[in-house]
VOFI-582525 format. One line per 10 residues: their letters; for each residue x, y, z negated of C-alpha. Coordinates in Angstrom, 2 decimals. Layout:
N
a) X,Y,Z | ...
% end
This chain:
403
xxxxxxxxxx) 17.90,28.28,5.35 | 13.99,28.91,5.90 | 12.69,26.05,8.52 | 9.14,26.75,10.31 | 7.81,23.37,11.29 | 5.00,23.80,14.42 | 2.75,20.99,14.95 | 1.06,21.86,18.43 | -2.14,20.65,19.53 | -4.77,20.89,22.10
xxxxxxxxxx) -6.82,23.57,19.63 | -4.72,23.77,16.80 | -1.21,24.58,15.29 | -0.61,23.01,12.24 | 2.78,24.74,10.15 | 4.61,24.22,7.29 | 7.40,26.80,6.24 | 10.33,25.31,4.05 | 13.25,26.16,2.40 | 15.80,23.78,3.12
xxxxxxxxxx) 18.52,24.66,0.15 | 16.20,23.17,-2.06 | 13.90,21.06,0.24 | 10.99,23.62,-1.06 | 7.47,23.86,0.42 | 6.86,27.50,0.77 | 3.55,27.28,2.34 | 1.57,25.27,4.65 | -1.70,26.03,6.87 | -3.60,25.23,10.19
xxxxxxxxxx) -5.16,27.27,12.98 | -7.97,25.92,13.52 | -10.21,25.33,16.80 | -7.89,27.98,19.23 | -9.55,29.46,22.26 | -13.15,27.90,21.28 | -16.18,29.48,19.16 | -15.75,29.22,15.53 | -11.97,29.40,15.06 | -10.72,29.24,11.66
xxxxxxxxxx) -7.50,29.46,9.63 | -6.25,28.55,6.25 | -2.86,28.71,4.18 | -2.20,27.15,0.98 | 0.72,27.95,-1.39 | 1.40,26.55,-4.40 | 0.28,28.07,-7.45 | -2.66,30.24,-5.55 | -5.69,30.13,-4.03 | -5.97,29.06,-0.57
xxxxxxxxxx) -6.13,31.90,1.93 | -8.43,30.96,4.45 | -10.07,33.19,7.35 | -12.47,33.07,9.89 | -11.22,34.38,13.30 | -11.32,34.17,16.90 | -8.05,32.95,18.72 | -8.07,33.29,22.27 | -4.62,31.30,22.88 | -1.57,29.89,20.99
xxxxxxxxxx) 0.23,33.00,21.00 | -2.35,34.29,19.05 | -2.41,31.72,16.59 | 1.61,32.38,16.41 | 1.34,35.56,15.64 | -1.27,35.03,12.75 | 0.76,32.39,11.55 | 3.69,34.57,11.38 | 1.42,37.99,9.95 | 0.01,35.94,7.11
xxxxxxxxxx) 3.35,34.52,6.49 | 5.13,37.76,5.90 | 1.70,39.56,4.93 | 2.06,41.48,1.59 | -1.00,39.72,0.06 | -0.72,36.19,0.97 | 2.86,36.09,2.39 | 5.80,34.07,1.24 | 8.44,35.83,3.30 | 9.73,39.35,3.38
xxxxxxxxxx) 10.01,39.56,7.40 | 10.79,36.73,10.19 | 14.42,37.55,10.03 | 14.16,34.96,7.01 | 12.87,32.39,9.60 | 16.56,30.68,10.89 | 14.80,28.15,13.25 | 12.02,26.47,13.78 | 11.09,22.63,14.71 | 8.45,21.15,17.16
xxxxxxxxxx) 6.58,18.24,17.01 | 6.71,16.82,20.43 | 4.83,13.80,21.31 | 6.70,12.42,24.20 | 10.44,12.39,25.60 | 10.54,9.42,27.76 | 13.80,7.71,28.18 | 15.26,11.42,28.16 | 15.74,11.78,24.49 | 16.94,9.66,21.80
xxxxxxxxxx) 17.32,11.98,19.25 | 16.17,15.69,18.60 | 17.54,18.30,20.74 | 18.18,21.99,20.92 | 15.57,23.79,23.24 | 16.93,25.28,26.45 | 15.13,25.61,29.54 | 16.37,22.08,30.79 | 14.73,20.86,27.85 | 11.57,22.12,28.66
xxxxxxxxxx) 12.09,21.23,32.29 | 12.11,17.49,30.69 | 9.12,17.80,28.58 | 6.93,18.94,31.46 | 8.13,15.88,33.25 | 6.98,13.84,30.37 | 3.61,15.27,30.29 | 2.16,12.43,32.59 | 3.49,10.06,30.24 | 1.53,12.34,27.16
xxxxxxxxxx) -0.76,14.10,28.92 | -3.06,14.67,25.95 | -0.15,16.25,23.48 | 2.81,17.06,25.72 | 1.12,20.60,27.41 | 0.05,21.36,24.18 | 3.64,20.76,22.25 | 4.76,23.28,25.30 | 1.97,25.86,24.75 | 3.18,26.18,21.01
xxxxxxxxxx) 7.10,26.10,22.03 | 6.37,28.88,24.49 | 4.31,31.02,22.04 | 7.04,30.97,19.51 | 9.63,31.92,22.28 | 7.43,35.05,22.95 | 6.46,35.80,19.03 | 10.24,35.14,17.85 | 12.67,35.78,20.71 | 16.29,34.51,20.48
xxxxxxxxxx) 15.37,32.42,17.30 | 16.78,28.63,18.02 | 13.98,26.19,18.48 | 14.25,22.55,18.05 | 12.44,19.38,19.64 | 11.56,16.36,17.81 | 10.17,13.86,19.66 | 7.95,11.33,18.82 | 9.59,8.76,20.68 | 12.85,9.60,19.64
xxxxxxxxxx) 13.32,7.17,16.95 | 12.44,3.95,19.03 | 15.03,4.40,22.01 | 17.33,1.74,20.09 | 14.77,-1.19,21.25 | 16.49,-3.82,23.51 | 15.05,-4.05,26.37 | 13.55,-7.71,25.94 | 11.32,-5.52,23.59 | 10.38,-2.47,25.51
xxxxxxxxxx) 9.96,-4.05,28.96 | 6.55,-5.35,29.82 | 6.30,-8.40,32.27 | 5.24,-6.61,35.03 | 6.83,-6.09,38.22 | 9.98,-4.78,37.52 | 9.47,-2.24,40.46 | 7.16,-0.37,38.21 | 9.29,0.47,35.44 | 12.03,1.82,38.33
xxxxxxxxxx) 9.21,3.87,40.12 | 7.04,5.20,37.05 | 9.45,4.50,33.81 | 5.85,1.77,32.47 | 7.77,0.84,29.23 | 6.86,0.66,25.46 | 7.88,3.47,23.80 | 6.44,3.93,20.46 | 5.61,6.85,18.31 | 5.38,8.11,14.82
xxxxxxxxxx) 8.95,7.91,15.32 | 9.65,10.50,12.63 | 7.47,9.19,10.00 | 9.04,5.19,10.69 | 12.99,6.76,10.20 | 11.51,8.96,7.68 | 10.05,6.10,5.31 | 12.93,3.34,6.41 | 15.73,5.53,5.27 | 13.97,6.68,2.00
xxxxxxxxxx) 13.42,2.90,1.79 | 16.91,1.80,1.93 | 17.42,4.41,-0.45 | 15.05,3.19,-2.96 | 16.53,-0.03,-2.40 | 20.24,1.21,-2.87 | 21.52,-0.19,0.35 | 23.22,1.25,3.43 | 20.85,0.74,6.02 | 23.32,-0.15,8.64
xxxxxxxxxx) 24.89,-3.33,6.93 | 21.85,-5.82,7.75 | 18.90,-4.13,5.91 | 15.65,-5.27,7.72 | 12.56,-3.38,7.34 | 9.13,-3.33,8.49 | 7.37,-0.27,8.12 | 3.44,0.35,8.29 | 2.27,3.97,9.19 | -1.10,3.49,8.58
xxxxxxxxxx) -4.21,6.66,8.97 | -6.13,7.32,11.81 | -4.08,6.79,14.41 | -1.77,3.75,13.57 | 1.44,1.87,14.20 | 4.26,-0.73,12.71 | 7.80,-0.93,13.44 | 10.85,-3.46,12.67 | 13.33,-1.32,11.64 | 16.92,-3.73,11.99
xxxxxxxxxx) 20.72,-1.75,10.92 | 18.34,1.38,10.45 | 17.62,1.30,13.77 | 14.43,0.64,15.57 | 13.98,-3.06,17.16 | 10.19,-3.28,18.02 | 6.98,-1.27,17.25 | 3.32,-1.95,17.77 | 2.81,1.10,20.12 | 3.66,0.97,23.87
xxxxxxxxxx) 3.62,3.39,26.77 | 0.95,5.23,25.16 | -0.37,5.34,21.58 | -3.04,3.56,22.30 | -1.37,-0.54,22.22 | -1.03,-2.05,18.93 | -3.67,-2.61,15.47 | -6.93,-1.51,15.32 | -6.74,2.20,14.57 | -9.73,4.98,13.44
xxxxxxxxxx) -10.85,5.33,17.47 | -8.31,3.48,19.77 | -8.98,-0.44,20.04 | -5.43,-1.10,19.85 | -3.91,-4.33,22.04 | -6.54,-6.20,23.77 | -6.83,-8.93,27.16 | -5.77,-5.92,30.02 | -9.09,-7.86,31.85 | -11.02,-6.50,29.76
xxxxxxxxxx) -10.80,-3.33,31.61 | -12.02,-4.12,35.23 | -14.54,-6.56,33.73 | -16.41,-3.71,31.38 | -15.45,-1.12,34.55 | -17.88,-3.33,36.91 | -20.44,-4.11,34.18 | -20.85,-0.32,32.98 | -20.18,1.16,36.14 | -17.59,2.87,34.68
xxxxxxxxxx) -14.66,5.37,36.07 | -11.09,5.02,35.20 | -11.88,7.76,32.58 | -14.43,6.63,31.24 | -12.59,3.39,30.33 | -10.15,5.43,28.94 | -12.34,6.96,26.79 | -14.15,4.67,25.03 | -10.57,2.62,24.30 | -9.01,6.01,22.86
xxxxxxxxxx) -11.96,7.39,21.08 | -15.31,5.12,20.69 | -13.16,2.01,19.85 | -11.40,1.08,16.71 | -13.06,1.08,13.25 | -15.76,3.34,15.34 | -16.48,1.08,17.64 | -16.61,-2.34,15.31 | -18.56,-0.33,12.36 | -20.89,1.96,14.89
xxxxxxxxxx) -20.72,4.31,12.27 | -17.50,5.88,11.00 | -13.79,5.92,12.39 | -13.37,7.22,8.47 | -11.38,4.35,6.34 | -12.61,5.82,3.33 | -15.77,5.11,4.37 | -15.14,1.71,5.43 | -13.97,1.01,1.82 | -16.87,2.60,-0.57
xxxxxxxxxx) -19.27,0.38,2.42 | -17.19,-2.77,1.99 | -17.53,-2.69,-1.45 | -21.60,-2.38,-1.48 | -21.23,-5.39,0.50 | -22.04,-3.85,3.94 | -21.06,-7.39,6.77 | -19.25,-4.66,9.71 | -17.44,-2.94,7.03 | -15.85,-5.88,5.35
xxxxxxxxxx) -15.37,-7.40,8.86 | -13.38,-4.08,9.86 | -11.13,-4.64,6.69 | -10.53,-8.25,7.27 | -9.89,-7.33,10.95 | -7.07,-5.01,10.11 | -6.11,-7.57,7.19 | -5.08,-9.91,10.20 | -3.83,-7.51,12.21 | -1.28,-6.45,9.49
xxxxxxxxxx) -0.29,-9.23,8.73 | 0.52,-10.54,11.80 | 2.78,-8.30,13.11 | 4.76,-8.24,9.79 | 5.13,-11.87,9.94 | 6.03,-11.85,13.56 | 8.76,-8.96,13.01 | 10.58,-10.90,10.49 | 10.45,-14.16,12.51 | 12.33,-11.59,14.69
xxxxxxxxxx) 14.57,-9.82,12.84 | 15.28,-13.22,11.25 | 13.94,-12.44,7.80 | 12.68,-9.26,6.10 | 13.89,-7.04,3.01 | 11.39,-4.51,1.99 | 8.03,-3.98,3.47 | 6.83,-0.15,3.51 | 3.26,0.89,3.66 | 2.94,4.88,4.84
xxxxxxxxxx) 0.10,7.14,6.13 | -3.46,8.26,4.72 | -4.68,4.31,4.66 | -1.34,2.76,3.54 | -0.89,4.92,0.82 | -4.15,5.10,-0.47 | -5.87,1.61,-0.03 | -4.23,-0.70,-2.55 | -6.53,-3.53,-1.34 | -5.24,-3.58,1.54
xxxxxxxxxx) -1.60,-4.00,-0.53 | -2.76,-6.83,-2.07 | -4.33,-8.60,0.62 | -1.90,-8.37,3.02 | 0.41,-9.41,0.08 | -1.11,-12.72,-0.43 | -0.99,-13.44,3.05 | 3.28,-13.29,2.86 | 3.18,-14.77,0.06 | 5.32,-17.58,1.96
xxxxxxxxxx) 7.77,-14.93,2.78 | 8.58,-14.05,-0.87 | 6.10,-10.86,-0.96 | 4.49,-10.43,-4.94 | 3.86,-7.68,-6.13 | 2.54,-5.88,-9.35 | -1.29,-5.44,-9.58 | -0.67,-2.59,-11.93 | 1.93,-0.89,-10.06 | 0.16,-1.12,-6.89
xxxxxxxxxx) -3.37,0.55,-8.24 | -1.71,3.17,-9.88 | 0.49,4.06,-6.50 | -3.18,5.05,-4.71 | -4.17,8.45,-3.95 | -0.47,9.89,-5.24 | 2.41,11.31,-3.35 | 4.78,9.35,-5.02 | 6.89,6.59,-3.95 | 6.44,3.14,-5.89
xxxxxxxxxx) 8.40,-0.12,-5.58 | 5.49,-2.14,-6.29 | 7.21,-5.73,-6.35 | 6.67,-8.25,-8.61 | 9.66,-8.56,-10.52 | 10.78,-12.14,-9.22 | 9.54,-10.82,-5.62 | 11.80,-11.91,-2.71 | 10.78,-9.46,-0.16 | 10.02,-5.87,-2.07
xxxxxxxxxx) 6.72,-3.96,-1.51 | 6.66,-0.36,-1.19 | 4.02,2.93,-0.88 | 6.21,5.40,0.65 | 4.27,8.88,1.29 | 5.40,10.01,4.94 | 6.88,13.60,5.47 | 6.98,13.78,9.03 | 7.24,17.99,8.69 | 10.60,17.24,5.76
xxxxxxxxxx) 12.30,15.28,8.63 | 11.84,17.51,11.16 | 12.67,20.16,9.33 | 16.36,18.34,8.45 | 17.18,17.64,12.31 | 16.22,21.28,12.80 | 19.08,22.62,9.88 | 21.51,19.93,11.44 | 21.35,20.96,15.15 | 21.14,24.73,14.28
xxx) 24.15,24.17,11.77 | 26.07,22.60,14.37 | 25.26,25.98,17.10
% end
């Protein structure tokens, strides 16, 4: 079974075609900057040269269909014709307290997303745009949903609720929620395989997804208990643009200084804030390291920020799961920054986290996954490279298998 895996957003589709007999990459790609000057594509396959084109895309459904040519293209196709396609599976940011889990997609379905577009109003309309075009490009194909969300409905309420007036959460559903839900089941169940435990007899995990955009979760019984990221993605750790958790004051009291709009507010805390807004340079972590290194003051003050940050959510998620087993670190920073590792290692040390200096500098800048524990570690340490598109892919097979 052949899985397309659409990644939706406001100007781009990012895909990734697999074959799910043997859990095979077949190709990957990105339309680039859709409906604005400039647009560009680009598919890479293994073993060939990356196929990349400059072209004009008015909409999504244009960027479908290219998607789908260049995939069954003679020249730089992988794929005979779509009838190899079985299904495909959408990233979709938000499903509210609608979905717990990935879902078929009906029109009730989509009726539900659309409803969840105030709650996601940046990624939601955009998920839909992409759904639609593939409805139009590949008629009576099933399409699947999987929601970023998804994974973090198990969350007690003591968790999810925030102490506001509880008529709030009845009128508007104002509630954490989480996200990266995908990539924290993803990396806890590899986890508990690396491990060699069932996840569901007492394994407790915290798991760091860590990039541009960033969250942590407790994961308790393979379930989710608590993440960093509330109603929106902006609560939580400093992140490449978004400020993460902060005094709420803060908001009217830079509003009346700056004269600013609810908007505006919104806009510096989602995309001047962050690394950007503590460096005044870069939102780039990569080039937070190489600066912190030369000994630039903001940049090591931006690592020692996030340094804090880590650590104490990790320590305050195993104070509430009542201990810890394995930590994971995911994502584009978590994977690649073994400082960071180390750091944050020597912080738990009290916990029982050691780990190997070896192990952990050769696990940067791979996709493999490394246990990098110290042998006599009590709490084990380990780089887990997400694949957010692989798990979406596998709910996708499942619900079409069950049809």
């Amino acid at each position: 079974m052949k899985i397309l895996v659409i990644n939706a957003g406001s100007s781009s589709i990012k895909y990734q075609l697999i074959d799910m007999e043997t859990e095979t990459l077949l190709a990957k790609g990105q339309a680039d900057r859709i409906g604005i000057e400039g647009g560009n594509f680009k598919q890479k396959v293994e073993g060939r040269p990356d196929y990349k084109l400059d072209i004009q895309m008015a909409n999504h459904a244009e960027a479908v269909k290219l998607v789908l040519d260049t995939l069954t293209s003679k020249e730089n196709g992988v794929i005979k014709s779509l009838s190899e396609i079985s299904a495909v599976g959408h990233r979709v940011l938000h499903g509210g307290e609608k979905f717990s889990g990935s879902v078929i997609i009906d029109e009730s379905v989509i009726a539900a997303i659309e409803e969840c577009c105030e709650l996601g109003p940046l990624h939601n309309p955009h998920n839909l745009t992409g759904i639609r075009a593939c409805e139009k490009m590949m008629p009576g194909v099933p399409q699947v949903a999987v929601f970023d969300t998804g994974f973090h409905q198990t969350m007690p309420d003591y968790a999810y609720l925030y102490a506001l007036p509880y008529e709030y959460y009845e009128k508007y559903h104002i509630r954490r929620y989480g996200f990266h839900g995908t990539s924290h089941r993803y990396v806890s169940m590899r986890a508990a395989a690396m491990l060699g435990r069932d996840p569901a007899k007492g394994l407790k995990i915290v798991t760091c997804h860590l990039g541009n955009g960033s969250s942590i979760a407790a994961v308790k019984d393979g379930k989710c208990y608590d993440t960093t990221m509330g109603l929106t993605p902006l609560e939580g750790i400093i992140m490449g643009t978004r400020c993460g958790s902060i005094d709420p004051a803060i908001v009217p009291l830079l509003m009346k200084k700056e004269n600013l709009t609810p908007d505006e507010i919104d806009h510096i805390m989602n995309k001047k804030s962050g690394i950007l807004g503590v460096s005044q340079v870069t939102s780039d972590n990569r080039d937070i390291e190489e600066g912190a290194k030369a000994g630039n003051k903001r940049y090591q003050l931006v690592e020692s920020m996030l340094v804090h940050q880590l650590t104490k959510y990790i320590g305050g998620y195993a104070a509430a799961m009542g201990g810890v087993d394995a930590i994971v670190f995911a994502g584009g920073i978590g994977e690649n920054n073994p400082q960071y590792r180390t750091r944050v290692a020597e912080n738990l040390a009290f916990l029982g986290v050691k780990i190997d200096e070896e192990l952990n500098q050769k696990a940067k800048r791979t996709s493999v996954e490394y246990d990098i524990s110290a042998k006599d570690a009590k709490v084990k340490m380990l780089v887990i490279p997400t694949n957010e598109e692989l798990m979406i892919a596998k709910d996708t097979m499942e619900l079409v298998g069950k049809k």
